[in-house]
C-alpha positions in Angstrom: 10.8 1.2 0.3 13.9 0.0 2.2 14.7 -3.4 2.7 11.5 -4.8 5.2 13.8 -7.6 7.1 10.7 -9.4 7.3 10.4 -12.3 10.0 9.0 -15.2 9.4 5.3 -15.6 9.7 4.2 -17.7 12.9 2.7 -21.0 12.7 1.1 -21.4 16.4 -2.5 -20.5 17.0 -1.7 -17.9 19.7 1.0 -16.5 17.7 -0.8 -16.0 14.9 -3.3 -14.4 16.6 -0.2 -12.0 18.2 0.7 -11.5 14.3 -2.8 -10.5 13.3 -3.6 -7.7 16.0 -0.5 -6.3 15.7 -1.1 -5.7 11.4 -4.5 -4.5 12.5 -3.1 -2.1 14.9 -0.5 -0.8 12.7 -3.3 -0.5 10.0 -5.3 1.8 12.1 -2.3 3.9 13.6 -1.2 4.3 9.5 -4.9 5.8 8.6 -4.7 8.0 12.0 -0.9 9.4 12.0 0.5 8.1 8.5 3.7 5.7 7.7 5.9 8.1 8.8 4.2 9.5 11.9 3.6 5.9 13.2 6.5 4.4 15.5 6.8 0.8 16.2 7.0 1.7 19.4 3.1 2.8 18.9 2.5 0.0 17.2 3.8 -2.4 20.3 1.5 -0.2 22.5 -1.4 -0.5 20.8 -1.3 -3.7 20.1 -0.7 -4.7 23.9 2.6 -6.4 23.2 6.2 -5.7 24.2 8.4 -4.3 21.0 10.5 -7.0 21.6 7.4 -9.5 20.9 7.0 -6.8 17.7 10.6 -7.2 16.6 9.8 -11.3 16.6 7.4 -10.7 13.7 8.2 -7.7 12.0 11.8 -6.7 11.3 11.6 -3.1 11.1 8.0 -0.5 10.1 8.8 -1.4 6.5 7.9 -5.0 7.3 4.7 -4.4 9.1 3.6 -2.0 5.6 4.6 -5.4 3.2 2.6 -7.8 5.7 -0.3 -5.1 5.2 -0.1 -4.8 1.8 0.6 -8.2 1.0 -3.2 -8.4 3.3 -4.4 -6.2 0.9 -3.4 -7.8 -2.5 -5.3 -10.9 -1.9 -8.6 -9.0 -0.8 -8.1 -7.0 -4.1 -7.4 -10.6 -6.5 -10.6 -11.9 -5.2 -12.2 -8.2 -5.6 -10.7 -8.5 -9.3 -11.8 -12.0 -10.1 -15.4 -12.0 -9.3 -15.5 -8.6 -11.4 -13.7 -9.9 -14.5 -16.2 -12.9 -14.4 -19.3 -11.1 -13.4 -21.9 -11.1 -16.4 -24.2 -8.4 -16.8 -25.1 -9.0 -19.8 -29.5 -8.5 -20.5 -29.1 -6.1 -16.8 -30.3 -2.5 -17.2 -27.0 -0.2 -17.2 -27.9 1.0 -13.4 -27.8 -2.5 -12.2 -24.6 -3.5 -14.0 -23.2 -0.5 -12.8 -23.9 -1.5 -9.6 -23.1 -4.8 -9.6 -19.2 -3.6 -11.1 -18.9 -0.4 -8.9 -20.1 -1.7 -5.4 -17.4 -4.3 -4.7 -15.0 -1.9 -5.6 -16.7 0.8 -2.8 -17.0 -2.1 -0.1 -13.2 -2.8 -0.3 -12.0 0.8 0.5 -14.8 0.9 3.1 -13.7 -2.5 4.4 -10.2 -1.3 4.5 -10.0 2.7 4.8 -6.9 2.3 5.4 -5.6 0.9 2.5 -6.1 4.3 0.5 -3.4 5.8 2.7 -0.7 3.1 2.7 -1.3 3.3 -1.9 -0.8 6.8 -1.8 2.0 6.8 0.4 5.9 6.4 -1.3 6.2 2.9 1.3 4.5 1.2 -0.7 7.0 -1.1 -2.9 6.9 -0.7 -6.3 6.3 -4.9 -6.7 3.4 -4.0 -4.9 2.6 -1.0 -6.7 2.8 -2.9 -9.8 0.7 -5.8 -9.0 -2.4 -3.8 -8.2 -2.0 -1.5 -11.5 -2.0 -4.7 -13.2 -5.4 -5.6 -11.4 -6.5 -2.3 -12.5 -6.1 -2.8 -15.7 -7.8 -5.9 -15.9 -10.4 -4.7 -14.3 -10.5 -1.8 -17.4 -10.2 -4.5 -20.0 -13.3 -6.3 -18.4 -15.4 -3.2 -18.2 -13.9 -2.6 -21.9 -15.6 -5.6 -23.3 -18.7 -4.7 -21.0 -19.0 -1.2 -22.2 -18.6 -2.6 -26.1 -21.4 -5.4 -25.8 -23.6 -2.3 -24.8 -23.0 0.0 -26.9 -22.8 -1.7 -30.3 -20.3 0.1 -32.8 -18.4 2.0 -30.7 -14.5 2.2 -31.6 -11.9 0.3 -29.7 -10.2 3.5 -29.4 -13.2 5.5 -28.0 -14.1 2.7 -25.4 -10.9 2.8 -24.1 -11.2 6.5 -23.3 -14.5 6.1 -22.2 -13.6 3.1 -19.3 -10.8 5.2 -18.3 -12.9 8.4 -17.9 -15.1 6.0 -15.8 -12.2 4.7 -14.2 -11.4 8.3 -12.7 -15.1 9.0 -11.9 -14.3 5.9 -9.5 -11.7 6.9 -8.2 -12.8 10.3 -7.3 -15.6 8.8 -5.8 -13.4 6.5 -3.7 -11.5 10.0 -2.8 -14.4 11.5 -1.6 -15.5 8.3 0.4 -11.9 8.5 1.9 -12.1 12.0 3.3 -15.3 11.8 4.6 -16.5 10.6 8.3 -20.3 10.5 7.1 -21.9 7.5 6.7 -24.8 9.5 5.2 -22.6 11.0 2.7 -20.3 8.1 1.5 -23.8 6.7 0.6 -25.1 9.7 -1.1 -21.7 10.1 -3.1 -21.7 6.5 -4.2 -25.6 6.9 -5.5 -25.0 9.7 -7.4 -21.5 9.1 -8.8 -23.1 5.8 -10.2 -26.3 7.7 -11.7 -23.6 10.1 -13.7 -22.1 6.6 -15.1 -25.2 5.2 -15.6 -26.4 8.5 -17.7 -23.5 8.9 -19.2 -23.2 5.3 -20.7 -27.0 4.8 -21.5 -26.1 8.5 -23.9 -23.4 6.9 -25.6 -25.9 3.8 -26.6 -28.2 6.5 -27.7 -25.8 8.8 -29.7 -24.5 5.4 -31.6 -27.7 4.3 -32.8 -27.9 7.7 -33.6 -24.8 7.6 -35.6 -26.1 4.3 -37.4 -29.3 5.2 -38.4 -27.7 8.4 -40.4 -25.0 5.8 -42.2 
């Protein structure tokens, strides 16, 4: 990303508000034209301010993307703490698959525009790396989750089996992001978590399995 020559951000009520609209309107010009289709120019339009008033806050596009992002990261820490201290321990697998999966879907529906801006090559590579990190404790969370239910499974093996679960997600999450249907988004997330739900419930079977034989 080149450098954002970020401003700083304003401490006045009415300024802040100014500051606020004009990251939401930048988010929503990003999902409908992309980074690089999207000119501050827009941005000022849309947001009902003069690009001079823009230029107050945001140095340069690059700026508006960190103040996004930066939006984003904090939604996805609290996203990422409630999960990695969520117990589902005694829950049936459905329900603990829902209770680990839906957060996850309510963020990119709460910000559909965040799935653009990740893709996208603006996005820093600080930035990049903090939410990989958030990833993988997520993983490592759904790791230990995975090995309290299915007793005697190798460390190996669960880790290939929460990252095979970990792609299901996000190809749900693709599927949610492409798609203007309410309807579907709900279908998609339903039976995306029935497959993980199956799918874990079989391991538990084909260990005991396993054990009884030894």
């Amino acid at each position: 990303m080149p450098e954002s020559n970020s401003r700083r951000v304003p401490k006045q009520a009415r300024s802040q508000e100014r500051y606020e609209v004009i990251l939401d309107r930048a988010a929503k010009l990003f999902l409908e034209k992309g980074f690089s289709g999207t000119t501050t120019n827009e941005i000022a339009r849309r947001a009902d301010v003069s690009i001079g008033s823009l230029y107050q806050y945001f140095g340069n596009k690059s700026a508006i993307v960190e103040a996004l992002t930066g939006r984003y990261v904090v939604s996805l820490k609290e996203v990422t703490e409630d999960l990695i201290t969520m117990d589902t321990g005694g829950l049936p697998t459905s329900a603990a698959v829902d209770r680990l999966v839906d957060p996850i879907i309510m963020f990119h529906l709460n910000y559909p525009e965040f799935r653009s801006l990740w893709l996208g090559a603006e996005i820093s590579p600080e930035l990049r790396s903090a939410m990989r990190a958030m990833d993988e404790e997520v993983l490592a969370h759904v790791q230990e989750v995975l090995e309290d239910r299915v007793p005697g499974i190798s460390p190996d093996r669960a880790r290939m089996v929460v990252t095979v679960l970990g792609l299901s997600v996000k190809s749900l999450l693709g599927l949610i992001g492409r798609s203007s249907s309410a309807a579907f988004k709900a279908e998609a997330a339903i039976e995306t978590k029935h497959m993980l739900t199956a799918y874990i419930d079989e391991l538990a079977r084909e260990q005991k399995r396993l054990a009884a034989q030894e």
